[in-house]
VMD Tcl script that builds the backbone (N, CA, C; Angstrom):
set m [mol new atoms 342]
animate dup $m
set s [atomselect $m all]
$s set {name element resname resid chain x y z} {
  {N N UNK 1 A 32.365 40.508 -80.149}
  {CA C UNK 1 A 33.211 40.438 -78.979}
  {C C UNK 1 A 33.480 41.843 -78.453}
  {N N UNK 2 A 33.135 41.721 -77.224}
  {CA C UNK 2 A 34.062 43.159 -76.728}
  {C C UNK 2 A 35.613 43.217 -76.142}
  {N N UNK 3 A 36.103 43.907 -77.054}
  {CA C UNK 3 A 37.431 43.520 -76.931}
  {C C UNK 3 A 38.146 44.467 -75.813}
  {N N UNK 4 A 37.166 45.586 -75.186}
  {CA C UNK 4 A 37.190 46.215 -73.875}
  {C C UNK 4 A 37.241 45.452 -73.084}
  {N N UNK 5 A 36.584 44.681 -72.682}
  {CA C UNK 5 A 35.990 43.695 -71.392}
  {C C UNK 5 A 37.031 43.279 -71.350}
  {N N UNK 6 A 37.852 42.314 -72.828}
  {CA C UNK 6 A 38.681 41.147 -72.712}
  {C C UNK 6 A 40.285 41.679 -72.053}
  {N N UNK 7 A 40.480 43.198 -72.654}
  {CA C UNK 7 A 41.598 43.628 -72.360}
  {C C UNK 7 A 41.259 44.243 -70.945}
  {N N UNK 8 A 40.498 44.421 -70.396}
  {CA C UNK 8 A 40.406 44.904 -68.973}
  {C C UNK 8 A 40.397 44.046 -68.284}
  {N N UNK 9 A 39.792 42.554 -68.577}
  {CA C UNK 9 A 39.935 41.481 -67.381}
  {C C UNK 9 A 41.439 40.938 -67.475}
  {N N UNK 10 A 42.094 41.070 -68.604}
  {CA C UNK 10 A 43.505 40.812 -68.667}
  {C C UNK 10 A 44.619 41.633 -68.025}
  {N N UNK 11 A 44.514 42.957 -67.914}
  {CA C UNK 11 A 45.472 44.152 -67.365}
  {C C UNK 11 A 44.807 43.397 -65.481}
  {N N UNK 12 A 43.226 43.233 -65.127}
  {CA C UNK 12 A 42.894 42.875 -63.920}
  {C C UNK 12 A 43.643 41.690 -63.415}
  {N N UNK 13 A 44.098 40.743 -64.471}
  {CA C UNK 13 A 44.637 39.319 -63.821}
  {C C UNK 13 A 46.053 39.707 -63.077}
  {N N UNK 14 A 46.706 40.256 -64.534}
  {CA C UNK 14 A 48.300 40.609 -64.001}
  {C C UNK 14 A 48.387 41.312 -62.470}
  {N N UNK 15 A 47.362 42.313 -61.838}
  {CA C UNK 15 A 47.619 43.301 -60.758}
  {C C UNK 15 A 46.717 42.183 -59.445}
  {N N UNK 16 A 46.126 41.184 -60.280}
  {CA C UNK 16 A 45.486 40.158 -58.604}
  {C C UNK 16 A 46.491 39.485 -58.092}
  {N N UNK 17 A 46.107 39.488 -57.272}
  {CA C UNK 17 A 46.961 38.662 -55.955}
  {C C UNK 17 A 47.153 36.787 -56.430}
  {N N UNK 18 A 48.151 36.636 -56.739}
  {CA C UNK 18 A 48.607 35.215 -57.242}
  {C C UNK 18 A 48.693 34.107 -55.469}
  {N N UNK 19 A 47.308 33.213 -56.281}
  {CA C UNK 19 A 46.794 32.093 -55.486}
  {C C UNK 19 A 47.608 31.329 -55.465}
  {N N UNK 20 A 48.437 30.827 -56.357}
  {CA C UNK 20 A 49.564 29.409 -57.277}
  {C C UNK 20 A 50.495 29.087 -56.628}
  {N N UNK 21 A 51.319 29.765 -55.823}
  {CA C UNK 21 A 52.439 30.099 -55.405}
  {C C UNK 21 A 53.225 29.216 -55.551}
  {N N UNK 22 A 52.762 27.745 -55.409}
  {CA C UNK 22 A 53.343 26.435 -55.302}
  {C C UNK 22 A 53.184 25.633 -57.191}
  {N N UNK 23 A 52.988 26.664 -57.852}
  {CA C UNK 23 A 52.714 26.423 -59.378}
  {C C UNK 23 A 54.493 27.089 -59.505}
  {N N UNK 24 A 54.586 28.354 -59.183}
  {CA C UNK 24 A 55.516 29.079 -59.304}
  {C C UNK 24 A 56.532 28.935 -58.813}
  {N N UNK 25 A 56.523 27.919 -57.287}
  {CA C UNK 25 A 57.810 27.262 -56.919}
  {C C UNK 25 A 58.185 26.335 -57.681}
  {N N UNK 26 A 56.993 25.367 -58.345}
  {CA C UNK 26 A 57.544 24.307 -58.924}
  {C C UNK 26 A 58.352 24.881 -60.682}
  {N N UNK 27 A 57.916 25.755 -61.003}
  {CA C UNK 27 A 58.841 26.557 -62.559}
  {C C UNK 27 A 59.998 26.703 -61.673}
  {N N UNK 28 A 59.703 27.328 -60.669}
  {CA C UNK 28 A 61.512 28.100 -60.454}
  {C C UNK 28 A 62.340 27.236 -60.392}
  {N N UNK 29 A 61.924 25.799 -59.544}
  {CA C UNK 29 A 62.854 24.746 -59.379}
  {C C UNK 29 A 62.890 23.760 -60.794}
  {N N UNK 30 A 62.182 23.732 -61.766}
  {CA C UNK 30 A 62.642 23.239 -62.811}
  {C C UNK 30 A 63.812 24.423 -63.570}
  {N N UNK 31 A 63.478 25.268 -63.422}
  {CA C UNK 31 A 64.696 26.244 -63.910}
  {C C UNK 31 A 65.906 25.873 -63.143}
  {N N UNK 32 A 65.704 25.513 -62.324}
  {CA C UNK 32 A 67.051 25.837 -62.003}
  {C C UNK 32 A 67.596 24.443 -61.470}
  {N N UNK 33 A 67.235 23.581 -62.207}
  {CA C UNK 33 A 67.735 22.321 -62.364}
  {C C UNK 33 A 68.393 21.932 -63.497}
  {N N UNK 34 A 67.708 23.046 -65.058}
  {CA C UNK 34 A 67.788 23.070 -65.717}
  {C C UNK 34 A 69.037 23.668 -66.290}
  {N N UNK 35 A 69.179 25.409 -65.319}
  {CA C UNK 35 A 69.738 26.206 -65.724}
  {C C UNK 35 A 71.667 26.108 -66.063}
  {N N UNK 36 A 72.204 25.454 -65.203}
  {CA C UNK 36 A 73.860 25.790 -65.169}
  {C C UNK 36 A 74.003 24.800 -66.654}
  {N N UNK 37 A 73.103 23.280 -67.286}
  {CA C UNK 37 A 73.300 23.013 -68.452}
  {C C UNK 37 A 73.321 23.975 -69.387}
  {N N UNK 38 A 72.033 24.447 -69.571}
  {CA C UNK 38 A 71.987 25.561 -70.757}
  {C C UNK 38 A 73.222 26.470 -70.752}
  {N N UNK 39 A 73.391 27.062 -69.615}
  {CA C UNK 39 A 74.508 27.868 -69.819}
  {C C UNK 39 A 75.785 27.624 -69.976}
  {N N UNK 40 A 76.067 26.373 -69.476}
  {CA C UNK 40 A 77.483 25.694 -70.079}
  {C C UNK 40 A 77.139 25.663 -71.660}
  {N N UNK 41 A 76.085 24.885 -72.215}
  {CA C UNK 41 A 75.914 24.617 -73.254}
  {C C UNK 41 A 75.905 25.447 -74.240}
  {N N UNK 42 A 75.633 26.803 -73.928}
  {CA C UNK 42 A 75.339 28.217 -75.042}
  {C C UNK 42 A 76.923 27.902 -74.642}
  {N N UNK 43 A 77.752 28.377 -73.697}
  {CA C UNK 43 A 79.270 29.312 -73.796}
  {C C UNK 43 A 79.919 28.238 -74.309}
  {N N UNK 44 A 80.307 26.667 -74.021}
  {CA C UNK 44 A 81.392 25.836 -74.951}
  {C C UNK 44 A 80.759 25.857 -76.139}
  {N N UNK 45 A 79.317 26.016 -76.891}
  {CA C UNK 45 A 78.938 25.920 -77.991}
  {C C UNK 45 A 79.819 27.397 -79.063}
  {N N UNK 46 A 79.576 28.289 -78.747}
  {CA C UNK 46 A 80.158 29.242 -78.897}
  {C C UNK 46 A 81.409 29.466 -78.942}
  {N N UNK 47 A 82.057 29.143 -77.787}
  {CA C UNK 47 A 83.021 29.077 -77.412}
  {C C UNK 47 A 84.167 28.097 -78.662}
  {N N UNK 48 A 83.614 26.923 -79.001}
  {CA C UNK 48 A 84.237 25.965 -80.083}
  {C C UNK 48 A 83.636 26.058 -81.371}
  {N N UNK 49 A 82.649 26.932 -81.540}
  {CA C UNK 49 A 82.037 27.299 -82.783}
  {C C UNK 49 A 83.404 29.030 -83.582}
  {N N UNK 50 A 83.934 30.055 -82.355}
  {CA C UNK 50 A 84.742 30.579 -82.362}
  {C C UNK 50 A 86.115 29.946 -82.617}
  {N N UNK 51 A 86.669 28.826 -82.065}
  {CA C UNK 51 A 88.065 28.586 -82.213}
  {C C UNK 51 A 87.721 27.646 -83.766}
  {N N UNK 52 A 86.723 27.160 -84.479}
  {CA C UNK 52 A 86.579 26.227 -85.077}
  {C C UNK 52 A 86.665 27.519 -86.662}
  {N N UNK 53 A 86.110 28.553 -86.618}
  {CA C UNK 53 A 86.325 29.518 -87.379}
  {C C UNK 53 A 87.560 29.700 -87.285}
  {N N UNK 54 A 87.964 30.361 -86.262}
  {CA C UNK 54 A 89.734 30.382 -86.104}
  {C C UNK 54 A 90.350 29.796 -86.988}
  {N N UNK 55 A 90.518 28.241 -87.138}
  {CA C UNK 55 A 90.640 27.473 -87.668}
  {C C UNK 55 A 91.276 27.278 -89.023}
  {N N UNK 56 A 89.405 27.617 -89.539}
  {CA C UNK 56 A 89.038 27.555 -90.779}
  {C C UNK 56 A 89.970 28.759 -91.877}
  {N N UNK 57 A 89.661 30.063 -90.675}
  {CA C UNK 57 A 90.869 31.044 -91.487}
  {C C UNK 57 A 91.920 30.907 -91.722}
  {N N UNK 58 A 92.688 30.179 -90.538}
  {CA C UNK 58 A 94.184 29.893 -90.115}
  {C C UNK 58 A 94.422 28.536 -91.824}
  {N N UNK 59 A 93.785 27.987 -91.649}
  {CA C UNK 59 A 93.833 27.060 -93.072}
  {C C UNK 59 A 93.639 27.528 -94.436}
  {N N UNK 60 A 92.700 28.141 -94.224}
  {CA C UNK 60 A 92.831 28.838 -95.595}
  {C C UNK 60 A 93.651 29.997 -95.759}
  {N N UNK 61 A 94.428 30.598 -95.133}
  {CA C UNK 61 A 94.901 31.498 -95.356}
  {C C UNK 61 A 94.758 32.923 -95.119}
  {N N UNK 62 A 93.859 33.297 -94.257}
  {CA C UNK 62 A 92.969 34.195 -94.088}
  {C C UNK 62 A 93.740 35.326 -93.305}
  {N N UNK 63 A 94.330 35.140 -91.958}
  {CA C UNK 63 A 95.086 35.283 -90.724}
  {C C UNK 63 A 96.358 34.891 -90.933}
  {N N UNK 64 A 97.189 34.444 -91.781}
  {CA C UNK 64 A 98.049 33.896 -90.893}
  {C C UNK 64 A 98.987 32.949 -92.267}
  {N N UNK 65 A 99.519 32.373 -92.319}
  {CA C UNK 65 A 100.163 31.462 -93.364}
  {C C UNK 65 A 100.506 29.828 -92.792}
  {N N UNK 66 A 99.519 29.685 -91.789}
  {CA C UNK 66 A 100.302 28.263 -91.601}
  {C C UNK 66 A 98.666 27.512 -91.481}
  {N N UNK 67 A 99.257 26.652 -92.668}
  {CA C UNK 67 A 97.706 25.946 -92.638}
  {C C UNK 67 A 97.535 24.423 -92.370}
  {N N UNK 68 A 98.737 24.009 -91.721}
  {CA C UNK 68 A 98.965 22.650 -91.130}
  {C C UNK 68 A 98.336 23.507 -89.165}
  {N N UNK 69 A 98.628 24.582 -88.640}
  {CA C UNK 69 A 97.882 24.631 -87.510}
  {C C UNK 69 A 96.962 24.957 -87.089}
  {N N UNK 70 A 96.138 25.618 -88.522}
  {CA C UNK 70 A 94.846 26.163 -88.983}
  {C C UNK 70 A 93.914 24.428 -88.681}
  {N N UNK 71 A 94.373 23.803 -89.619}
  {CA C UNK 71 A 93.724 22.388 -89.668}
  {C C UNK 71 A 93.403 22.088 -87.873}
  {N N UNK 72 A 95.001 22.295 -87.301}
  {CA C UNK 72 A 94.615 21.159 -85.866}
  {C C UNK 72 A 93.705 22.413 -84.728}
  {N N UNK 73 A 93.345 23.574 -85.197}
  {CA C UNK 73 A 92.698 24.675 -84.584}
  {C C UNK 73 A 91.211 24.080 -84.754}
  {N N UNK 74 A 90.956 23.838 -86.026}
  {CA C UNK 74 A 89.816 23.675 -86.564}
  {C C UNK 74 A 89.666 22.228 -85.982}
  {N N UNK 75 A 90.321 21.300 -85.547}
  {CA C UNK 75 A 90.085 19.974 -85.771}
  {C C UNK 75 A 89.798 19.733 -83.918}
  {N N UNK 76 A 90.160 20.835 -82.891}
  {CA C UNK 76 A 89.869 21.094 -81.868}
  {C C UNK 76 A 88.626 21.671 -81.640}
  {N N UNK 77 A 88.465 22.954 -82.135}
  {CA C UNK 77 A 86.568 23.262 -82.465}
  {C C UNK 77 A 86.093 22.547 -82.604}
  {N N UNK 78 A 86.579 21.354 -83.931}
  {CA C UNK 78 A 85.161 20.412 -83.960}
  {C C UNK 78 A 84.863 19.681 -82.869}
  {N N UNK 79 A 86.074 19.338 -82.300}
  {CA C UNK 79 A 85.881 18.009 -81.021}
  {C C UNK 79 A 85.052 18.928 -79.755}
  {N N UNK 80 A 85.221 20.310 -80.134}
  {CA C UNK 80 A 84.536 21.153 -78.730}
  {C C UNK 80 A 83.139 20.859 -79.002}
  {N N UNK 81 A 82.934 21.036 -80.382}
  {CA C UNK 81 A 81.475 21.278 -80.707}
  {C C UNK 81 A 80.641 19.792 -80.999}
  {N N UNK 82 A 81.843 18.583 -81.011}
  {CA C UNK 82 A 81.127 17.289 -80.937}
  {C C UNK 82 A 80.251 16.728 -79.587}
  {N N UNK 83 A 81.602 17.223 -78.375}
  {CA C UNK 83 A 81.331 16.576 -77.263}
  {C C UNK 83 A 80.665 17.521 -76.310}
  {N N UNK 84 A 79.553 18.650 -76.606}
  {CA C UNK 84 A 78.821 19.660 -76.314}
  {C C UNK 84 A 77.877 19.181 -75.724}
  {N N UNK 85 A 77.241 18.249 -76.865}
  {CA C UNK 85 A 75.578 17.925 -76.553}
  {C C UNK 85 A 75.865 16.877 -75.296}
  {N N UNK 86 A 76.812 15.880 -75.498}
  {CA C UNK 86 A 77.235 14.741 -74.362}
  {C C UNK 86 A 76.904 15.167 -73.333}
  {N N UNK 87 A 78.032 16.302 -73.363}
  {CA C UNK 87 A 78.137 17.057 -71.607}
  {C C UNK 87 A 76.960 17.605 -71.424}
  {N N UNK 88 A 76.069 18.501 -72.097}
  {CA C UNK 88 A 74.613 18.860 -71.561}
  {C C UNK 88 A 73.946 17.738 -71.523}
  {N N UNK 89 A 73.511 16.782 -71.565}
  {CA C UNK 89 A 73.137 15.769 -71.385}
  {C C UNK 89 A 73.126 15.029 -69.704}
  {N N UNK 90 A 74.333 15.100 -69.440}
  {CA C UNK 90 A 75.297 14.064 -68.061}
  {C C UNK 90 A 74.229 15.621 -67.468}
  {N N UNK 91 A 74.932 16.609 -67.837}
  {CA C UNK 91 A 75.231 17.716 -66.874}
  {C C UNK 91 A 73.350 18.161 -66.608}
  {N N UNK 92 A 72.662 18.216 -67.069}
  {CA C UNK 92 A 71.097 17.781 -67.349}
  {C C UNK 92 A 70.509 16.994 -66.370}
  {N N UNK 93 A 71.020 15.728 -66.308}
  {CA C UNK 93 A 70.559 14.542 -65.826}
  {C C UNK 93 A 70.741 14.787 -64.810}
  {N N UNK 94 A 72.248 14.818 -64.132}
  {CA C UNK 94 A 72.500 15.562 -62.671}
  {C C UNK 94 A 71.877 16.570 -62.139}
  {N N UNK 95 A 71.528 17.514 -62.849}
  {CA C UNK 95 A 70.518 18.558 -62.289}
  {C C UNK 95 A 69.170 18.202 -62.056}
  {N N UNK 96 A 69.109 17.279 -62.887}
  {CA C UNK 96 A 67.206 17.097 -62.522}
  {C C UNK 96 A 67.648 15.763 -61.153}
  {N N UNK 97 A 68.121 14.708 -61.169}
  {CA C UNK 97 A 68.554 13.919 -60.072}
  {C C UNK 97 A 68.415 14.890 -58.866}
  {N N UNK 98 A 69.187 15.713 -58.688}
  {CA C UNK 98 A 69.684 16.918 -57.724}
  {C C UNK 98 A 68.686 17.022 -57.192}
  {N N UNK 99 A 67.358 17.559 -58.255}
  {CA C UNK 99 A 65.886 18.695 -57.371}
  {C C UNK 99 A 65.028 17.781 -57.841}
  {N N UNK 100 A 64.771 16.202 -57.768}
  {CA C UNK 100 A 64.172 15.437 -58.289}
  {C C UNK 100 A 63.282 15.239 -57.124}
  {N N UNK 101 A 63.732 14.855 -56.204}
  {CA C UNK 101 A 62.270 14.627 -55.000}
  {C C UNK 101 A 61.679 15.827 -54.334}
  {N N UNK 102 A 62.735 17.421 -54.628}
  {CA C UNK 102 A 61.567 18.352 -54.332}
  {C C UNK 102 A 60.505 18.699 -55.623}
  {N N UNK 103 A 60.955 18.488 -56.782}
  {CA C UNK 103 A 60.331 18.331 -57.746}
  {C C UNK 103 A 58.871 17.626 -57.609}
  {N N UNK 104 A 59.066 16.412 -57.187}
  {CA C UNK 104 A 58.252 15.400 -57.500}
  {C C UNK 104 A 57.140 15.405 -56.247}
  {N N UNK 105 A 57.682 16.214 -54.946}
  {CA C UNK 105 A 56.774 16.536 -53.733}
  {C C UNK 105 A 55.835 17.361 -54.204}
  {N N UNK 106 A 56.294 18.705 -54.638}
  {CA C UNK 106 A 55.663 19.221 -54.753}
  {C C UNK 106 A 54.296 19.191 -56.036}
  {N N UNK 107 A 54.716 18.391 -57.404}
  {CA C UNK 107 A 53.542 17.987 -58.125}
  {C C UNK 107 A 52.540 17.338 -57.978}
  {N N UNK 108 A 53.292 16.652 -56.833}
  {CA C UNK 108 A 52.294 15.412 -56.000}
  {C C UNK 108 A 51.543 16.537 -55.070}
  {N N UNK 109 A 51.551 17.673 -54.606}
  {CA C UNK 109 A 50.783 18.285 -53.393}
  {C C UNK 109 A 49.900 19.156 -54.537}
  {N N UNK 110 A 50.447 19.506 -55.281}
  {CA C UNK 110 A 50.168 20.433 -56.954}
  {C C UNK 110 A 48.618 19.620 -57.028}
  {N N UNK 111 A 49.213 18.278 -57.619}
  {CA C UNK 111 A 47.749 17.755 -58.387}
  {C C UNK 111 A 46.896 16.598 -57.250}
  {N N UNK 112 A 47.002 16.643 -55.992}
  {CA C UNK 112 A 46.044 16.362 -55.256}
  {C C UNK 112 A 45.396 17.499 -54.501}
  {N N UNK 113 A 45.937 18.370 -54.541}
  {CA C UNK 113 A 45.210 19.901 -53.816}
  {C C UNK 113 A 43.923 20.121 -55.196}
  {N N UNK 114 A 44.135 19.679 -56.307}
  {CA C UNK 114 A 42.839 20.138 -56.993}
  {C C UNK 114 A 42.247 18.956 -57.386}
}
mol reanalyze $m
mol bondsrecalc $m
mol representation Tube
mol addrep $m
């Protein structure tokens, strides 16, 4: 193999002029049908994965001496971190609903153009 050739026609692809354009509209709009779930989903994940530690210290003793509000700290994290996936889910579904028929135009123009 010449591994010259292979890395020169590769550095050549990245600097050609992109034919696709309508390949690249259709990623952007799945992103971003996609996107405000994920990001709810990382920050309440986090977000109740933090107060659920809280919690855990506040109960054991770690922070603090009261371990009857350690428990209901911790017992709030969990419910953050139960009803997480739910809400990305709804919140998911609505987004793809949302960009669903420009979605679906454009795959349809996608895979009869070739």
């Amino acid at each position: 193999m010449n591994t010259d050739k292979i890395y020169a026609e590769s550095i050549a692809k990245e600097y050609a002029p992109k034919d696709n354009s309508k390949i690249i509209a259709l990623r952007k709009l799945d992103a971003k049908a996609k996107l405000p779930a994920t990001i709810f989903t990382y920050t309440c994940g986090v977000i109740s994965a933090l107060i659920f530690g809280t919690g855990m210290c506040l109960a054991m003793q770690v922070i603090g001496n009261s371990m009857i509000l350690g428990i209901i700290v911790g017992i709030i994290g969990m419910i953050g971190c139960g009803v997480n996936y739910p809400i990305y889910k709804k919140m998911l579904e609505k987004g793809k609903k949302k960009y669903a028929y420009e979605i679906v135009e454009l795959a349809r123009e996608i895979s009869e153009k070739k």
